[in-house]
N, C-alpha and C positions, 0 to 999 in steps of 0.2 A: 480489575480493580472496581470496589463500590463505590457511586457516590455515598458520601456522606453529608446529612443536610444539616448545617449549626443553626441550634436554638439558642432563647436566654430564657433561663428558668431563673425565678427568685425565690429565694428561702431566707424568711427572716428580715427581710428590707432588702438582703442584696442578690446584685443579679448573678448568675453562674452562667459562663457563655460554654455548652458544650456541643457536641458533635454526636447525632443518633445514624441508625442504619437505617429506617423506613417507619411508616408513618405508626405500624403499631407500637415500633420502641419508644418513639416519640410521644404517641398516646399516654402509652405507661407512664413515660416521665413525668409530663406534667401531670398528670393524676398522683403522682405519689408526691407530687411537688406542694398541690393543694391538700393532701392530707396531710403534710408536715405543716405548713402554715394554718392551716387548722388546727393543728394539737399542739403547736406553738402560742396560739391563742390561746384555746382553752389552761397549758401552764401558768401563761402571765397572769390570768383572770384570776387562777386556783390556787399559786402561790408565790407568795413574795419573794420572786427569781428576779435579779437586778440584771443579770449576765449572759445573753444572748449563748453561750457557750456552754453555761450551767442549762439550758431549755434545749437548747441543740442534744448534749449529751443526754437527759431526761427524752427527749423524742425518741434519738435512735437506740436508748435502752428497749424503752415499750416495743418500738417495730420489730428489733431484733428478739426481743423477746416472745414476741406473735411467731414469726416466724419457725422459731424453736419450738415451741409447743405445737404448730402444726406438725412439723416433721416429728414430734412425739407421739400425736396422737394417727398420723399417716401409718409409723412404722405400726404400729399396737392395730390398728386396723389393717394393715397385709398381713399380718401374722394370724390375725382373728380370720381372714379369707382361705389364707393359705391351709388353716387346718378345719375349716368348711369343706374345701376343695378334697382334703386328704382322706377327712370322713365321707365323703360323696364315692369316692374311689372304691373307697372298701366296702360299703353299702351294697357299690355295683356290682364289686367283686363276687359279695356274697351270694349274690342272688342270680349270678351268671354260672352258677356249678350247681 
């Protein structure tokens, strides 16, 4: 069985009491905890959002939306490798006969 060690992260004024595995999960939390409250600021600053839920949902559009276009542009770059790798082969191939 793992310990698990509860934190309280705040997002937004309130607190979230949760439960991480080790101190890099932890790490992580709170760093993604400060970039939300960060980009929660920056909304309230940038537009006339009354509603803590309306900024919430604005937040985890952008993040989720970061995250999707990593993995768009991840996939488009293995496939850019993979036929790097394919032309390397046949290059070799040629020049081993």
């Amino acid at each position: 069985m793992t310990d698990k060690t509860k934190i309280n992260v705040v997002l937004g004024g309130r607190t979230y009491p949760l439960h991480v595995n080790n101190a890099k999960e932890e790490e992580g939390t709170r760093k993604a905890a400060e970039k939300i409250n960060s980009l929660i600021l920056k909304f309230e600053e940038n537009y006339a959002v009354s509603d803590k839920q309306d900024v919430l949902a604005m937040c985890a559009l952008q993040f989720a939306s970061k995250l999707e276009i990593t993995n768009i542009v991840d996939q488009e770059n293995e496939l850019k490798i993979k036929e790097k790798i394919k032309n390397m082969h046949q290059l070799i191939d040629a020049n081993l006969i």
